[in-house]
C-alpha positions in Angstrom: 128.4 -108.8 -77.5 128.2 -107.6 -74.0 126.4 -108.7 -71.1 121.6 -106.7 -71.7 118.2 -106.5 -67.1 114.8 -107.1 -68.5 112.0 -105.0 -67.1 109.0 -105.9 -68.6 105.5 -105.7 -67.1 105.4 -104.6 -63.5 109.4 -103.9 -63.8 109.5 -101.6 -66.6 106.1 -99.5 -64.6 108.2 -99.5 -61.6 111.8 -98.5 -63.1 109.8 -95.6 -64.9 107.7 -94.4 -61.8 110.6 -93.9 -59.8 112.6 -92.2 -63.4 116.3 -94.0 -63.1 118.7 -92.4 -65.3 119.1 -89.0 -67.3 119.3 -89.8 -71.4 116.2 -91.9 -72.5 115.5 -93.6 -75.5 111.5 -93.9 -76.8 110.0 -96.7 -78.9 106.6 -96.8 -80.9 105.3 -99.4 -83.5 103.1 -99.7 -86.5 99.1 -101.0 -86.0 100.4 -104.5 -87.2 103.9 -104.2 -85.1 105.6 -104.9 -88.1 108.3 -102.9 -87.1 109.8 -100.7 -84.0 110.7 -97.2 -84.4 113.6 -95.7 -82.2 114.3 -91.7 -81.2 117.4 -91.3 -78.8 118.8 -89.5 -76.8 116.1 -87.4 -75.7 116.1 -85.1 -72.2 112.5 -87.1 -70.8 110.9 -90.2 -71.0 107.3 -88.2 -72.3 109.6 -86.6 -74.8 111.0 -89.8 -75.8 107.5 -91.6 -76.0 106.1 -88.2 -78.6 109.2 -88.0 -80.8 108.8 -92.1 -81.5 105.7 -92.2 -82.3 106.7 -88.9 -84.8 109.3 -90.9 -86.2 106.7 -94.3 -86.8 104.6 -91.2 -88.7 107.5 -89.7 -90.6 108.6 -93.3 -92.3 104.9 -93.9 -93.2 104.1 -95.8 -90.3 100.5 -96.5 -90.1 98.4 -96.4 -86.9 101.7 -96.0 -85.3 101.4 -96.4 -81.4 104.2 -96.1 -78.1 105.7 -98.7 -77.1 107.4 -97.1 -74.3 110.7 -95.2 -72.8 113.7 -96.1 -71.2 117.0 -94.8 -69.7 120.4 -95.2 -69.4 119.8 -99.0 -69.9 119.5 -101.3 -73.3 116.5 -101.8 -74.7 115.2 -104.7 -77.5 111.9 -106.5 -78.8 111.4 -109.9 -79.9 108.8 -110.8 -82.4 106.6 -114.1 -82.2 104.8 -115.6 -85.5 101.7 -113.7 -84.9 103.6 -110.3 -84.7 103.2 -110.2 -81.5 105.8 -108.2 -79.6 108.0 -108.5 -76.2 110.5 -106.2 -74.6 113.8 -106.8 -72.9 115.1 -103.7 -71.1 118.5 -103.8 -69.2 121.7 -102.2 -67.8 123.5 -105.4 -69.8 122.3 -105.7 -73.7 122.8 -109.7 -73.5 120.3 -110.2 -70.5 117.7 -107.9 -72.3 118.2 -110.2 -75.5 117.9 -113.5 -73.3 115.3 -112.0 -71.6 113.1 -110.9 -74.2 113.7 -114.0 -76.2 112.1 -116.1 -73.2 109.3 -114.3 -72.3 108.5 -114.2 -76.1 108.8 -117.7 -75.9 106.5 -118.3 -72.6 103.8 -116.1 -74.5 104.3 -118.1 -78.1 103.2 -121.8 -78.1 105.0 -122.3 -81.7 108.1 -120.5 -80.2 110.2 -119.4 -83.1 110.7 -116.1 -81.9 113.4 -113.2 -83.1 115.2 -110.2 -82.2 113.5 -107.0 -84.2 116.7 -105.7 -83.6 120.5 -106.4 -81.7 120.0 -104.6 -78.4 119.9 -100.8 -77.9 121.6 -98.9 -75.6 121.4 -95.1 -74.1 123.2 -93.2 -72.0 126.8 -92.5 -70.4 129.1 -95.7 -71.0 127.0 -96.7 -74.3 128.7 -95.6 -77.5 126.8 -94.5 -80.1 128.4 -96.4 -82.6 127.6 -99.4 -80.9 123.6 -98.2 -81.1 124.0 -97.5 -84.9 125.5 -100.8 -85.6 122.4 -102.7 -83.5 119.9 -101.3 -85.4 121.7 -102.5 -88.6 121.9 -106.0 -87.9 121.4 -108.5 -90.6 118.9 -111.0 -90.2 121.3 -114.0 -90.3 123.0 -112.1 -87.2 119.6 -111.4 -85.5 118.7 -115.2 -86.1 121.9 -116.0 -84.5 121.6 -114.3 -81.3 117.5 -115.1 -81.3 118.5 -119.1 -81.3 121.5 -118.7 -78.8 119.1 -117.8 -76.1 115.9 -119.5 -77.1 115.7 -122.6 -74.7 112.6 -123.9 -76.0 112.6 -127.6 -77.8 111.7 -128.3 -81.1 111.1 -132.1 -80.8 109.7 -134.6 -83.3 108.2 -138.1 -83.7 107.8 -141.1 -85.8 105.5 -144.3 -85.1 104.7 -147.0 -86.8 100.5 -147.5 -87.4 99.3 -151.4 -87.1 99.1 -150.9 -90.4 102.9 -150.4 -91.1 102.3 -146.5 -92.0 104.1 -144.1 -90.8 103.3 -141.2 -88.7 105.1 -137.7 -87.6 104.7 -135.0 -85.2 106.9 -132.6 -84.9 108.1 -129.1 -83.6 106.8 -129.0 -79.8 108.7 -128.2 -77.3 109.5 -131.7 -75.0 110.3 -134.7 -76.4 107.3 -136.3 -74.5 104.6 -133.9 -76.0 106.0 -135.1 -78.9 105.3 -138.4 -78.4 102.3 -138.0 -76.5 100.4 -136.1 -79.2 101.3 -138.6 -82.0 100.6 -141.8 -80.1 97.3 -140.2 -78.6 96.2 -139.1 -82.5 93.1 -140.7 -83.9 94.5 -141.7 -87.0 97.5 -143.0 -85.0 95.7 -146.7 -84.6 97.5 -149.3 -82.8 100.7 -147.2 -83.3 103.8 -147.5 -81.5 106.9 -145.3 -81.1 109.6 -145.7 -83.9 111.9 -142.3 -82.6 111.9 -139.3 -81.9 114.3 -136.4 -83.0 115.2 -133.1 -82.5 117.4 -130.2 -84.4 117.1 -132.9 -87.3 115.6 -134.3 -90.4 114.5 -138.0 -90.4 114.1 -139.5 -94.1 111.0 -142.2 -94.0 111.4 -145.0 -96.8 109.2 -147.6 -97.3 108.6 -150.4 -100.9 105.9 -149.4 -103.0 102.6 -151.3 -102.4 103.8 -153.5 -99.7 102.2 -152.8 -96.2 102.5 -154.2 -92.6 104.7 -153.3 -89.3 108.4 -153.8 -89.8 108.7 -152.6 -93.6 110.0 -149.1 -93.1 113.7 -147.6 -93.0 114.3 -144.2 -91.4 117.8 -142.1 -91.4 118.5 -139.2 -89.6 120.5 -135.9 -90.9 120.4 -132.3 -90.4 119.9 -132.2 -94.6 116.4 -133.1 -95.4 118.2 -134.3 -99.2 120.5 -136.8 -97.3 118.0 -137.8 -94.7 115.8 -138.8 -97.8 118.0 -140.6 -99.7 119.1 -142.3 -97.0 116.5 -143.7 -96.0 115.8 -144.6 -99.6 119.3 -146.0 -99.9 118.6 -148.1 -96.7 115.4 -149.3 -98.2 116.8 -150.8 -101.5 120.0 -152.6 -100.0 117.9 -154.3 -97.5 115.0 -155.5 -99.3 116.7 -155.6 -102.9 113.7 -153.8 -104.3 114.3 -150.7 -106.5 111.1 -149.4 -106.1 111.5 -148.1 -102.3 109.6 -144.3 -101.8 111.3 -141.9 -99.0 109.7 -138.7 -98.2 111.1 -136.7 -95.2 110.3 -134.5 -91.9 112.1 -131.8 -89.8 111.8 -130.8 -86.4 113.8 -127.7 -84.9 114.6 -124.2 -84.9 116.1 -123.8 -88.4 113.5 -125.4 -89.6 110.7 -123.7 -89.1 110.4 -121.7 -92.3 110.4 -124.9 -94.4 113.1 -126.9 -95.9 113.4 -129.1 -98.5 111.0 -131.7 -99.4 108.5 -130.4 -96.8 105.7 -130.9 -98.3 106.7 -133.2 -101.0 105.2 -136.5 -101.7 107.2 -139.6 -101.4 108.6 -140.8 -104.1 
């Protein structure tokens, strides 16, 4: 992929008000930015900004609004959880993707956010195959290039209760919020710090009806099956009982769509 300049905000206002370049591109989205329409090449930025919002119309768009224009640059949106859209527009398509991705990110406390689309570019030096084939990216690709250049964490935490339960938080962004926000939990009585994790699953085994600290097994794996078993396994070879439970958690990126076991009782 080659090198995308963000202008959002103020930058996009003032690369507009003083009208760099000669081909532009327009953009316009749906009332529930579900997704972005694009018209290119087109001979003004006004133009460009009409014929978008036709096109959002034409496909059955509804309440389809502008986004915006741009010229002789790249141009590409990120989505958050809440639908909530960010732009990346640049001379180089991989700064526009990095930079859309992180101001996404700043504006998205869950982080998680993706590409609508690859990067796309207009104007002399861009090839319009190159344009075609961005806006037909598969979603495994878009996910790809979303998690390359999100920087945020996705950390999680285990401790251990005074009663020997065992606690989680997961998916924020510093290992220390992590922790923080567990150990600072009501429920969270008397707990202390067991691990923390990140880009991982972490199976939690423990025997059947016996309770207090020091009575729990955890095992950490990318696969929320083998982190389970695991720490299952673990269970039953150190205590000799067969009747050890594991359930399992997952903090990261790939995770946040759900995974095995999620929301599966132990057993």
């Amino acid at each position: 992929m080659t090198a995308l300049v963000l202008f959002v905000g103020l930058g996009t206002a003032q690369a507009q008000a003083q009208g760099v370049g000669k081909t532009y591109g327009g953009t316009a989205t749906d009332e529930k930015n579900s997704k972005v329409y694009w018209v290119m090449p087109v001979t003004s930025g006004k133009q460009a900004e009409v014929n978008a919002v036709a096109q959002c119309r034409a496909q059955g768009g509804k309440g389809c609004l502008k986004l915006g224009w741009f010229a002789d640059s790249c141009m590409v949106y990120a989505r958050n959880s809440i639908d909530t859209i960010y732009s990346g527009n640049s001379v180089s398509p991989e700064i526009a993707a990095k930079m859309a991705i992180r101001r996404c990110t700043a504006g998205s406390p869950d982080g998680g956010c993706k590409l609508t689309t690859l990067p796309v570019c207009v104007g002399a030096g861009y090839a319009a195959e190159h344009r075609e084939a961005a806006l037909k990216a598969k979603p495994a690709e878009l996910e790809a290039v979303s998690a390359k250049y999100d920087k945020r964490g996705y950390w999680g935490s285990i401790a251990e209760s005074e009663t020997g339960d065992l606690l989680y938080a997961d998916q924020y962004p510093t290992e220390k919020e992590a922790v923080e926000k567990l150990l600072g939990w009501e429920d969270c009585k008397g707990c202390k710090k067991l691990l923390t994790y990140e880009n991982s699953c972490v199976g939690l085994a423990w025997q059947k009806g016996v309770k207090g600290r020091g009575n729990s097994f955890t095992a950490l794996n990318p696969d929320p099956d083998t982190a389970r078993n695991q720490s299952r396994a673990a269970c039953t070879a150190k205590t000799g009982n067969p009747s050890c439970v594991a359930m399992v958690r997952c903090s990261g990126r790939q995770y946040k769509n759900g995974y095995k076991g999620e929301d599966e009782k132990a057993s």
